[in-house]
VOGU-3710 file (C-alpha; in Angstrom, 3 decimals, decimal comma):
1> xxxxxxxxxx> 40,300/-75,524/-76,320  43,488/-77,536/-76,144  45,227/-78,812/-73,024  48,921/-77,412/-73,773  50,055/-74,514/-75,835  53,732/-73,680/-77,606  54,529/-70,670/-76,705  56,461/-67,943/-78,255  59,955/-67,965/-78,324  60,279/-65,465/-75,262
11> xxxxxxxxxx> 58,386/-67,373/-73,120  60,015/-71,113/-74,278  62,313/-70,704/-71,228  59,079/-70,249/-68,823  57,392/-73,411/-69,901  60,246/-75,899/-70,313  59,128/-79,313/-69,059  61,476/-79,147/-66,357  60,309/-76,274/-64,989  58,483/-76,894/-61,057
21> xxxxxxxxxx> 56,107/-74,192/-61,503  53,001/-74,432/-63,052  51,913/-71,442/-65,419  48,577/-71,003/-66,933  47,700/-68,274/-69,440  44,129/-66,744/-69,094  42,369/-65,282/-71,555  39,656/-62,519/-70,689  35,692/-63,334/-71,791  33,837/-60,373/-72,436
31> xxxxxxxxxx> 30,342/-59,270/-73,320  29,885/-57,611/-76,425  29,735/-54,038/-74,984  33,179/-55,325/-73,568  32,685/-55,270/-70,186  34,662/-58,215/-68,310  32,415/-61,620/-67,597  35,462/-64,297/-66,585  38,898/-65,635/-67,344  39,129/-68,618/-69,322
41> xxxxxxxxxx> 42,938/-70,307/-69,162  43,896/-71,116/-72,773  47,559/-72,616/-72,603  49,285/-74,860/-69,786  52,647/-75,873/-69,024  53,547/-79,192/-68,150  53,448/-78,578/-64,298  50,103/-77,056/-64,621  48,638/-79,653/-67,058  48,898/-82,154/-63,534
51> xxxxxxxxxx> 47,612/-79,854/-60,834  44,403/-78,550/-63,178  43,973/-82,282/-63,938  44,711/-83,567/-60,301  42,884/-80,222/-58,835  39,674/-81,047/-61,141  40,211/-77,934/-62,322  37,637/-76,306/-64,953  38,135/-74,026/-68,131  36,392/-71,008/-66,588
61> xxxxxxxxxx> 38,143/-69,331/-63,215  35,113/-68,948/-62,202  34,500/-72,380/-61,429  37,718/-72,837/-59,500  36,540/-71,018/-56,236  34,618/-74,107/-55,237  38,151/-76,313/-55,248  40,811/-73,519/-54,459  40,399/-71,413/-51,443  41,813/-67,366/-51,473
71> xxxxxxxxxx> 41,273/-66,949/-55,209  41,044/-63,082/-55,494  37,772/-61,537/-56,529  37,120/-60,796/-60,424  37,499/-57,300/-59,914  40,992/-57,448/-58,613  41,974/-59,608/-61,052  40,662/-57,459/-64,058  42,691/-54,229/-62,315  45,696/-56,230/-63,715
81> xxxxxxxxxx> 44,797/-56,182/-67,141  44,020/-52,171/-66,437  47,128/-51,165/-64,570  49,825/-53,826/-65,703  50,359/-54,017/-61,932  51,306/-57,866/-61,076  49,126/-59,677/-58,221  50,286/-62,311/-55,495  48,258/-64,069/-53,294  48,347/-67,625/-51,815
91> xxxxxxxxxx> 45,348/-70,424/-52,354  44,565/-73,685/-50,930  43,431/-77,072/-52,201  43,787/-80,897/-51,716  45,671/-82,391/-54,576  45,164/-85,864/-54,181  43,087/-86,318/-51,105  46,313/-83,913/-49,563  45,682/-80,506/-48,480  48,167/-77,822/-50,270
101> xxxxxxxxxx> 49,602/-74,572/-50,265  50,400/-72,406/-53,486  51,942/-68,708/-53,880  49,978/-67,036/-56,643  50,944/-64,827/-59,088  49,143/-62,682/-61,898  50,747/-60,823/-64,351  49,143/-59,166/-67,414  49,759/-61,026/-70,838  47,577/-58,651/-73,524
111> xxxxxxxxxx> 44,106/-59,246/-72,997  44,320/-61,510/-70,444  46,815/-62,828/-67,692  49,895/-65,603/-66,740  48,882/-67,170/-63,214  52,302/-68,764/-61,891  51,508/-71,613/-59,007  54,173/-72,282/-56,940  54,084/-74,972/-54,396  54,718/-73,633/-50,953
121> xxxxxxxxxx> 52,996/-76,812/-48,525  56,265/-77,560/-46,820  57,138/-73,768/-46,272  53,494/-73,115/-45,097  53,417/-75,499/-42,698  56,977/-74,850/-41,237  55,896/-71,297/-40,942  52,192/-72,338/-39,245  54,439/-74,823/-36,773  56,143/-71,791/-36,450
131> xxxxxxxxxx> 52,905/-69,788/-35,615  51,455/-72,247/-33,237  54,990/-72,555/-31,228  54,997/-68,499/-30,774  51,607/-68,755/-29,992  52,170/-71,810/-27,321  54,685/-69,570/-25,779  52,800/-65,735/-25,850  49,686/-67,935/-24,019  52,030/-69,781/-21,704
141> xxxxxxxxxx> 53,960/-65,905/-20,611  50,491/-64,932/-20,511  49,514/-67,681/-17,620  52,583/-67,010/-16,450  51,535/-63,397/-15,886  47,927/-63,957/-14,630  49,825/-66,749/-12,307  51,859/-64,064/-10,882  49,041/-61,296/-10,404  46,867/-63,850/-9,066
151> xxxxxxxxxx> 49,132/-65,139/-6,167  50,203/-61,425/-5,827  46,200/-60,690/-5,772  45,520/-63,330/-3,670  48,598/-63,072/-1,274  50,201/-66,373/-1,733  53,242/-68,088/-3,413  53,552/-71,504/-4,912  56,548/-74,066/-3,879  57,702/-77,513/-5,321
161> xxxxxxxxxx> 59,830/-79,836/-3,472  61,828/-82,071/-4,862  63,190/-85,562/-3,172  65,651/-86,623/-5,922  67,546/-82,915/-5,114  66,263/-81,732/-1,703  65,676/-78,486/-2,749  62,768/-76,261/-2,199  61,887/-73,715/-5,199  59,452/-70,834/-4,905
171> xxxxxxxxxx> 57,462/-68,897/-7,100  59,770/-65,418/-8,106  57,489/-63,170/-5,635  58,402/-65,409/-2,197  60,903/-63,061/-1,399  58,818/-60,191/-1,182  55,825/-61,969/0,354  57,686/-62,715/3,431  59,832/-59,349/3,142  63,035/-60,684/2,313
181> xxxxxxxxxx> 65,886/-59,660/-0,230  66,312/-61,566/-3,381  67,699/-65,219/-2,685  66,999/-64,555/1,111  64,885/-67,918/1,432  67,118/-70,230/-0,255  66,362/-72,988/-1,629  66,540/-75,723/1,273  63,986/-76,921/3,702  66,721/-75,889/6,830
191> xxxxxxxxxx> 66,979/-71,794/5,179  63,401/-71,733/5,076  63,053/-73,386/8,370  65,448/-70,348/9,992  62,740/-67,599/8,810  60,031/-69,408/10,904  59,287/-67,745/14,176  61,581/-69,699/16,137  59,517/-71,834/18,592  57,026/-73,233/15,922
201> xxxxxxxxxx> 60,392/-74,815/13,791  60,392/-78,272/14,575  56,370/-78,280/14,537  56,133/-76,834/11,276  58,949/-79,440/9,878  57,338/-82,340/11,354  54,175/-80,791/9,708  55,835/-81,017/6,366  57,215/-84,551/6,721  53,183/-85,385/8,084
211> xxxxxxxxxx> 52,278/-83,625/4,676  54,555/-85,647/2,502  53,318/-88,766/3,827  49,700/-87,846/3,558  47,218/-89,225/0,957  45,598/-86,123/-0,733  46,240/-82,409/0,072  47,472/-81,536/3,501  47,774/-78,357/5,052  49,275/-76,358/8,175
221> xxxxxxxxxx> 49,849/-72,949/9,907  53,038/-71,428/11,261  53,868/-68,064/11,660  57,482/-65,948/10,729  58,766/-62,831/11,715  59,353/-59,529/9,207  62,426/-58,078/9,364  60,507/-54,863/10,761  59,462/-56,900/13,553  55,809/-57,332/12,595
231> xxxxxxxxxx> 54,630/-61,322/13,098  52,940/-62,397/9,742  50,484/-65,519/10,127  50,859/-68,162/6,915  48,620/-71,473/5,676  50,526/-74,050/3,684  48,417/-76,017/1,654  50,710/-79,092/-0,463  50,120/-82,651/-1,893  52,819/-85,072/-2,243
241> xxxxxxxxxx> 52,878/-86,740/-5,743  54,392/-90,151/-5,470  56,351/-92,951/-7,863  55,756/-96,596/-6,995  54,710/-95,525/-3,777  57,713/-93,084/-3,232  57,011/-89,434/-2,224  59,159/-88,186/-4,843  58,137/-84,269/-4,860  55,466/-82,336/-3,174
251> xxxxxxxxxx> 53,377/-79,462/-4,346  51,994/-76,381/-2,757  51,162/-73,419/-1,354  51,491/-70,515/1,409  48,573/-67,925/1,626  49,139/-65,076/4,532  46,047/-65,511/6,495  47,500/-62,912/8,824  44,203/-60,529/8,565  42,347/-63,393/8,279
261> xxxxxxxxxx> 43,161/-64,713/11,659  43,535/-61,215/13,537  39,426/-60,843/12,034  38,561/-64,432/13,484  40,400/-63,315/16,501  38,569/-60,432/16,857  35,271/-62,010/15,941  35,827/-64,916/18,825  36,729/-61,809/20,986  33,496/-60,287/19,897
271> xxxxxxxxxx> 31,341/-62,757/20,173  32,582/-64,077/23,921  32,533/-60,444/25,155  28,264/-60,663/23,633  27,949/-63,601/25,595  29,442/-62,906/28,833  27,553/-59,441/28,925  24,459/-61,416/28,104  24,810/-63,206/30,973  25,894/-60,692/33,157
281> xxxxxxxxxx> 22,975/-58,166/32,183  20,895/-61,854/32,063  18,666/-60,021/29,023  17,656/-62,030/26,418  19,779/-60,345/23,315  17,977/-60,972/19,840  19,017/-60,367/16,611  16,303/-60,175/13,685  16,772/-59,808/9,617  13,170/-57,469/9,192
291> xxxxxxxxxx> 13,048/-59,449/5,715  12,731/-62,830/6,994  11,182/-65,072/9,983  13,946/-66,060/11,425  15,314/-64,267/14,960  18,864/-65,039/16,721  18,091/-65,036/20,297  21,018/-65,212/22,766  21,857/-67,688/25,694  19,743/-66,312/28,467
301> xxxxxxxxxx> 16,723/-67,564/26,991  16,482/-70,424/29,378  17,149/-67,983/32,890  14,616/-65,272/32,252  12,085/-66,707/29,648  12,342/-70,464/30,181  12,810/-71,365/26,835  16,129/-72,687/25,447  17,466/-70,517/22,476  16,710/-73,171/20,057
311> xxxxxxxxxx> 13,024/-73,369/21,445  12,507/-69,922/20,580  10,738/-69,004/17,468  11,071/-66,649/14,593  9,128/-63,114/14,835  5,326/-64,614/14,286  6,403/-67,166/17,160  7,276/-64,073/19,174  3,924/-61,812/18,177  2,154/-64,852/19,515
321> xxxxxxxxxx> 3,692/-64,759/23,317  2,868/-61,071/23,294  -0,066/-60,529/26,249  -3,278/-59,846/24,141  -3,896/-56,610/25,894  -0,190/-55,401/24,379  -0,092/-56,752/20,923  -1,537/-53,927/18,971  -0,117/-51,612/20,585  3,480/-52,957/20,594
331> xxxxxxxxxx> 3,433/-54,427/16,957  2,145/-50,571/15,874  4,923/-49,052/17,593  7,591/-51,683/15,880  5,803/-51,319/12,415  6,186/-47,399/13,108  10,044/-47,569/13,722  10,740/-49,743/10,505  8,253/-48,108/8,149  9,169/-44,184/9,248
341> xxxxxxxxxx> 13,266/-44,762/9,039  14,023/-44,361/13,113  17,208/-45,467/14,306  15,693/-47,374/17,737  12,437/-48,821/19,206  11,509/-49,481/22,847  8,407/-51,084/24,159  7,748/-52,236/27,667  5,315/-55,419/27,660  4,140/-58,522/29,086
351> xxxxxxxxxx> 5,601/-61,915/27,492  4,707/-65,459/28,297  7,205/-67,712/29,325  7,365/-71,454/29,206  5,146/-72,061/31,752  2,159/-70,082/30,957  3,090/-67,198/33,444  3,343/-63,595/32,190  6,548/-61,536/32,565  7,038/-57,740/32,473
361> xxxxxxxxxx> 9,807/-57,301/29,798  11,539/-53,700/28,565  12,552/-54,768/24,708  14,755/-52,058/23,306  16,526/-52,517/19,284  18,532/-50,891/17,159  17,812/-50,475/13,749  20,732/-50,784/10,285  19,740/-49,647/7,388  21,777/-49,514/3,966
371> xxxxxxxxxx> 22,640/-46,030/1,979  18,909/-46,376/0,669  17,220/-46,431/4,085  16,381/-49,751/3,613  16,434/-51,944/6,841  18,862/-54,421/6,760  19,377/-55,727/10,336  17,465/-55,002/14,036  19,622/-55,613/17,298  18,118/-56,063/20,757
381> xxxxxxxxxx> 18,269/-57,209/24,212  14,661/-58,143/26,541  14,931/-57,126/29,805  13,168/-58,800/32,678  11,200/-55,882/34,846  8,759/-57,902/36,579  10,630/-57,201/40,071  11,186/-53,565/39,202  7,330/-52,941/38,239  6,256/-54,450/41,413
391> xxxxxxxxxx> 8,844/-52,837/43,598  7,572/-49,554/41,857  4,380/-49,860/42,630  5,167/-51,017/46,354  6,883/-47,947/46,350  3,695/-46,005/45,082  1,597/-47,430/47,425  3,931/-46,642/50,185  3,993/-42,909/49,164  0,898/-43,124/48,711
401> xxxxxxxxxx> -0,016/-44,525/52,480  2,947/-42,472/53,797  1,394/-39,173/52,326  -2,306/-40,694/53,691  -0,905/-41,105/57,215  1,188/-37,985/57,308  -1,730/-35,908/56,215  -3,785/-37,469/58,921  -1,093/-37,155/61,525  -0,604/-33,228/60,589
411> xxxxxxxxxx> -4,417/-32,518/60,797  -4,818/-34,532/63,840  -1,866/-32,895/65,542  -2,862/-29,476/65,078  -6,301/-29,487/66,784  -4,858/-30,723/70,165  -2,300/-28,206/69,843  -3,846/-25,452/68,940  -6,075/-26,219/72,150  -2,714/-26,020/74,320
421> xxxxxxxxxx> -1,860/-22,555/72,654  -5,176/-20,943/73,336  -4,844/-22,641/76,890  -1,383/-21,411/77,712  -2,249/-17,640/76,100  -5,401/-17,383/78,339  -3,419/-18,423/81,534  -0,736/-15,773/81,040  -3,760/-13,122/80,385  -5,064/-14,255/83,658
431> xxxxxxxxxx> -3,625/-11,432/86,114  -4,442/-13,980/88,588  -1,444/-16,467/88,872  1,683/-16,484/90,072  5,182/-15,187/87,889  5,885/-19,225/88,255  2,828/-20,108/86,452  2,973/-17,267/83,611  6,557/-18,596/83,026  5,773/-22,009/82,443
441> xxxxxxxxxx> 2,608/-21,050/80,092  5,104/-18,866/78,238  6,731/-22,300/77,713  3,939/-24,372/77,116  2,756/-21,836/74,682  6,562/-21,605/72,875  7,025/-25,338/72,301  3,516/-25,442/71,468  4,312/-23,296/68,429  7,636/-25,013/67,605
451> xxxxxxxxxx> 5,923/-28,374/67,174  3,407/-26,321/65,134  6,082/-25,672/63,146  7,157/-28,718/62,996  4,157/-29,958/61,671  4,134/-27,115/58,876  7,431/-28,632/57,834  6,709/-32,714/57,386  3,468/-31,802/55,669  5,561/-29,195/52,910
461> xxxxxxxxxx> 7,967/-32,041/52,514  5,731/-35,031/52,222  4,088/-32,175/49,185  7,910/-31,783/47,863  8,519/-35,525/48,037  5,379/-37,662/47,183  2,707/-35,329/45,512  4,671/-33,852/42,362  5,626/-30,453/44,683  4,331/-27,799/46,507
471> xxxxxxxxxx> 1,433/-26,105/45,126  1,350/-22,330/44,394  -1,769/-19,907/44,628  -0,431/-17,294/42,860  -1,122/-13,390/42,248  0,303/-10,230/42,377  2,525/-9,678/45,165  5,079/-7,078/46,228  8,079/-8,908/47,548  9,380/-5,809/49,337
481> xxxxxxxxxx> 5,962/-5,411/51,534  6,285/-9,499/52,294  9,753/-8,762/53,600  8,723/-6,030/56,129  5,910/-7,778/57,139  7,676/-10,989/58,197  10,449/-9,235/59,780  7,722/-7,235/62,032  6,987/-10,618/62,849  10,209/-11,806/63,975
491> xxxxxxxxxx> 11,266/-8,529/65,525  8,358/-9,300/67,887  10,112/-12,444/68,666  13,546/-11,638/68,457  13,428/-7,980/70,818  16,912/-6,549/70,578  17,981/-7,848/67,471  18,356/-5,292/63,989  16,652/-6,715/60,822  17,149/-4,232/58,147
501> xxxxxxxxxx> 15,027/-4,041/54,944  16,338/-2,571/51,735  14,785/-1,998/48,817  15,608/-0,791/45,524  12,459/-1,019/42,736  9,479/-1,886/42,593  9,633/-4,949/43,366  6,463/-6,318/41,467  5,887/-10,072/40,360  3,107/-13,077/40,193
511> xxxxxxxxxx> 4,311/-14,674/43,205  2,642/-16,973/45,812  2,558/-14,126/49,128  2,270/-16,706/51,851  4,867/-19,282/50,546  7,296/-16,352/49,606  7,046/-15,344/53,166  7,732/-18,775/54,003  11,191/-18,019/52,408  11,935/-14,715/54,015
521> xxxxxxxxxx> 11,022/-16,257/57,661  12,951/-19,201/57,297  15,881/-17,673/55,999  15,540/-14,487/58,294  15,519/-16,945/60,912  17,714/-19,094/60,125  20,312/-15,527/60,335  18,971/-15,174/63,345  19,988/-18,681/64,758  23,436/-18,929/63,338
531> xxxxxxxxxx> 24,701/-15,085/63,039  26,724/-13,123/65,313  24,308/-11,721/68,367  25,180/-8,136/68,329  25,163/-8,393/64,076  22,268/-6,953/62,074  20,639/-8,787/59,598  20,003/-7,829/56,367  17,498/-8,177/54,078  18,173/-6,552/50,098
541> xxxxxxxxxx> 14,979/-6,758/47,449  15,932/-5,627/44,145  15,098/-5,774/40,408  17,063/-6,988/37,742  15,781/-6,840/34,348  12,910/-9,407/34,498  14,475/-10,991/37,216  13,550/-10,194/41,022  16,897/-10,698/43,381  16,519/-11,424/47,002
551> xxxxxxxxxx> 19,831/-11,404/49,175  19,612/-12,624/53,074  23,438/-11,580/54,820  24,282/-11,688/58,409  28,129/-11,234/59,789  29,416/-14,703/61,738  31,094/-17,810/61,650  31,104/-19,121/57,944  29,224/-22,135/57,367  32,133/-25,053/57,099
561> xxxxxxxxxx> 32,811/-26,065/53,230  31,801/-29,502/53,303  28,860/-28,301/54,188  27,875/-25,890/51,664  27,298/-29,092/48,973  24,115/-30,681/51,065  23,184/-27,592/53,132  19,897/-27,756/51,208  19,125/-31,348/51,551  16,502/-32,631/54,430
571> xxxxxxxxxx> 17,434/-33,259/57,667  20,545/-31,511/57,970  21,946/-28,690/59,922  24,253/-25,853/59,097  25,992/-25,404/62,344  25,051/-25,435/66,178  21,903/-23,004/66,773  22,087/-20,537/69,608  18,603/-20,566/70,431  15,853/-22,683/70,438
581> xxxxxxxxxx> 13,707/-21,312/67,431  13,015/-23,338/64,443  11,752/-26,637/63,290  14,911/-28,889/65,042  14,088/-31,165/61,933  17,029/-29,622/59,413  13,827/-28,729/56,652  13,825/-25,194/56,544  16,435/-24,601/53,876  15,191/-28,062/52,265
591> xxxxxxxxxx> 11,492/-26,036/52,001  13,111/-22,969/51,062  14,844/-24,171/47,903  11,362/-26,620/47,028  9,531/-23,304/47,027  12,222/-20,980/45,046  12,059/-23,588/42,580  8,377/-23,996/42,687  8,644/-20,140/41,949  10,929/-21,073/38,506
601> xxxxxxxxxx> 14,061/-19,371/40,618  16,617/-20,466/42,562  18,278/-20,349/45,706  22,169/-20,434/45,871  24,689/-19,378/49,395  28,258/-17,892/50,296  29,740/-17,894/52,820  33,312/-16,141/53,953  34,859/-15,323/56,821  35,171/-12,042/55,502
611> xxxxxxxxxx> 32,095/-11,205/54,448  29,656/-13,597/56,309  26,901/-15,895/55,148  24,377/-14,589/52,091  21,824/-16,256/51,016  20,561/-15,235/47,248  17,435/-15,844/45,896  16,343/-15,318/41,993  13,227/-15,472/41,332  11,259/-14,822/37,610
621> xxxxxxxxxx> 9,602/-11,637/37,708  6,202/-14,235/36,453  5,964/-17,311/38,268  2,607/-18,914/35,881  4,330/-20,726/33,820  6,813/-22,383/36,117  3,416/-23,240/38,411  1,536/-24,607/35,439  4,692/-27,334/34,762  4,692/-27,993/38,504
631> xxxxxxxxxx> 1,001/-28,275/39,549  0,604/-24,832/41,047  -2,838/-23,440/41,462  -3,576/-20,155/39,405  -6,314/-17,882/40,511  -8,096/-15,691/38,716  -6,696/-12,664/40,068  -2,860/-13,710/38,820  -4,130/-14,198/34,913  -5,451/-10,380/35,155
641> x> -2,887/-9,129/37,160
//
């Protein structure tokens, strides 16, 4: 195939020699069913005669995809012998050892095609330089961007000082991050000096000149007023940058730390306030991550345990200072907390301290867990109960020996007494002595039966007080019939004086008869002692639903109103008797509540000047189950009845 070609005479103009562009003509191979195989070129023009040749260029276009890159696929380049629609497209090659750019064109010539090559290197690169600047400038607006979102994200601004113009620029967002206008800082060291809270000015200046004469980053704190009066806490952080040894501009910048500081403030607060109440409390405060070893124990270590806090192990060091006799049952009873979800744990066991000795400790924790239930954190204090426990059992042995001795004393007293009652009864039978002598038996026999009383009263409160309360034998009782028979009773003793019992029901209950009459005679009586002379006294039974109501009035004086608050508790008095009946001891209304209550009721008292003094007692219409919780004994009558 030859190497140039004369063209036709419409095409002369095309190929003249002193044309720049090189043509080649292309002439399509096909197979003998006519189907396309390649593109042989067939003619050249001058300009393409020297890039095939300096290209290494071979006959077939099939070859040249190995030297030129972007040649278009065989396909696209037989649609232009089908439509007649041209083709352009660019391709690269080194020509010469030099890489270069063409613009490619194919247009249809018969069967076959004209490729026109024009060089385009310069253009190409202008336009890539071109590229790369845009490029160079979208990626520096981009850091630009992510510069300002991170200081915005990150609440801070950057600043550069400079010494050759004294001037101090900031980042555009200073303004609002100290909540000023636009241009509100300025750009001088004194305008951003005047926005400092005013006190900390010449520190934070000399700061700044410390700063520019520093080796390496320095920073600083200060802290500036907003212009709605809020104080706003700042960090400067800057490095100097120098030339021959001259500072001559300095770097930086200023991160609000304001939440930052008010959360170490509030930590420091924290953890002072946890250390002085460790002391003061003087428990040993713990804190314990259930996943590891490792326990926090607070300063008291040393004052209760022995130990300092450093001394003090993780929680296998702790199992192991645990009293034997406690271990099991203590570790169970912490494994039980953590493994079942509860919120808090207390245990009350003996711990060794430093020197060997055992003390009594009351460990209470709290318990954190995350949204999963999982345990993340346990919080506790030990508390030191060794005094307590043995001032508690001093105290139980004391009860114990007082109850012993009062017992004693009560059973002791009553023979001897008993023997002066008999003794002063059978003298005043005796017809035989004197009015004298059956006076002063009367007497004998009287205080005889006071101090009786007496004794009836310190043994029902030593019961109330130091054996869990007064026992109960309960059964079926009719409260009305215990009402009349105790006021018989004290009408005998009180001659002259009206007692009126009133009754409305039946009346019916499992009550204790005895102790219930205990009630009625000490309240009756204690009407009796404090009531108006001439007054009646009355007495009300009545039922109310399953409730049985007892009332106790008499006319009088009212009992004074600070009073009324204590007028149950031992020992005290609710006025100035007129006679000399009762205990003297202030019990009876102490007894009469412990028994109400014993009952499951209550006892409760008004008093007016209108209407006098009432005393109400509600009792349940079944006392067994109220005696069961308190100790009361239950015959075997009360379950039938």
């Amino acid at each position: 195939m030859s190497s140039s070609w004369v063209p036709g005479p419409e095409l002369a103009w095309q190929l003249h020699a002193e044309c720049p562009d090189a043509c080649i003509l292309f002439l399509a191979v096909r197979d003998e069913a006519g189907a396309l195989l390649d593109f042989q070129w067939t003619a050249l023009n001058p300009a393409a005669e020297a890039l095939v040749k300096g290209l290494c260029l071979g006959p077939s276009l099939s070859t040249w995809g190995g030297v030129l890159r972007g040649l278009p696929e065989r396909s696209a380049l037989g649609g232009v012998l089908a439509t007649g629609t041209p083709l352009s497209f660019e391709v690269h090659g080194r020509l010469d050892g030099v890489a270069r750019c063409y613009r490619a064109r194919a247009l249809r010539r018969g069967d076959g095609f004209s490729l026109w090559l024009s060089d385009i290197t310069e253009v190409s690169e202008q336009r890539h330089a071109l590229r790369e600047e845009l490029e160079k400038e979208r990626a520096a607006r981009a850091r630009e961007e992510h510069l300002r979102l991170a200081l915005e994200t990150a609440r801070m601004v950057t600043w550069e000082w400079s010494e050759a113009r004294l001037t101090l620029h900031w980042s555009p967002n200073a303004e609002a991050f100290f909540g000023h206008p636009p241009g509100g800082l300025g750009d001088t060291m004194e305008t951003f000096l005047e926005r400092v809270l005013p006190g900390e000015r010449t520190r934070v200046a000399e700061a700044f000149l410390q700063g520019l004469c520093a080796e390496g980053p320095y920073t600083f704190q200060f802290r500036a007023p907003w212009p709605d009066g809020t104080l706003r806490c700042y960090e400067v952080v800057g490095q100097s940058f120098r030339d021959e040894g001259r500072p001559t501009r300095m770097l930086g910048v200023v991160m609000d730390c304001t939440e930052r500081e008010q959360s170490q403030a509030a930590l420091r607060e924290a953890e002072e306030r946890f250390r002085l109440v460790s002391w003061a409390t003087n428990d040993v405060v713990w804190d314990w991550n259930p996943a590891g070893e490792h326990i926090h124990w607070g300063e008291s270590c040393r004052a209760v345990l022995g130990y300092a806090s450093e001394e003090m192990g993780g929680i296998s060091w702790w199992e192991q200072q645990l009293h034997p006799d406690d271990r099991d049952l203590v570790l169970r009873s912490l494994e039980h907390v953590l493994s079942s979800g509860g919120e808090s744990w207390m245990a009350e066991y003996r711990f060794r301290r430093k020197d060997g000795t055992y003390v009594h400790v009351l460990d209470r924790g709290l318990v954190t867990r995350d949204a999963q239930g999982h345990t993340l954190r346990m919080i506790g204090s030990m508390m030191d109960i060794t005094e307590r426990k043995r001032a508690v059992e001093r105290m139980q042995e004391e009860a114990q020996f007082r109850e012993r001795f009062i017992g004693i004393l009560g059973h002791d007293l009553r023979n001897p007494l008993n023997a002066i009652m008999l003794s002063a009864r059978q003298l005043r039978r005796r017809g035989a002595i004197s009015p004298m002598q059956q006076q002063l038996a009367q007497r004998i026999e009287t205080s005889a039966a006071r101090m009786g009383n007496m004794i009836s009263d310190i043994l029902d409160l030593t019961r109330a007080r130091l054996s869990g309360g007064i026992p109960l034998h309960l059964s079926p009782t009719s409260l009305p019939a215990v009402c009349r028979q105790v006021v018989e009773e004290l009408t005998v003793a009180h001659p002259g004086r009206d007692i009126l019992v009133q009754a409305e029901g039946g009346g019916e209950g499992i009550w204790d008869p005895e102790r219930l009459a205990q009630v009625v005679s000490n309240l009756v009586g204690n009407a009796l002692e404090h009531g108006e002379r001439e007054g009646p006294v009355f007495v009300r039974c009545r039922d109310d639903a399953d409730r049985q109501l007892l009332e106790i009035s008499n006319p009088g004086t009212p009992i004074p109103g600070h009073l009324l608050a204590t007028l149950f508790d031992p020992f005290r008095q609710g006025g100035v008797t007129r006679s000399g009946r009762g205990s003297g001891l202030g019990l009876g209304l102490f007894i009469v509540r412990e028994l109400v209550e014993a009952h499951g009721g209550q006892v409760t008292v008004r008093s007016t000047e209108e209407e006098g003094t009432t005393f109400t007692v509600v009792l349940p219409r079944d006392a067994r189950v109220a005696a069961q919780g308190g100790g009361g004994v239950l015959p075997e009558e009360a379950h039938t009845g």
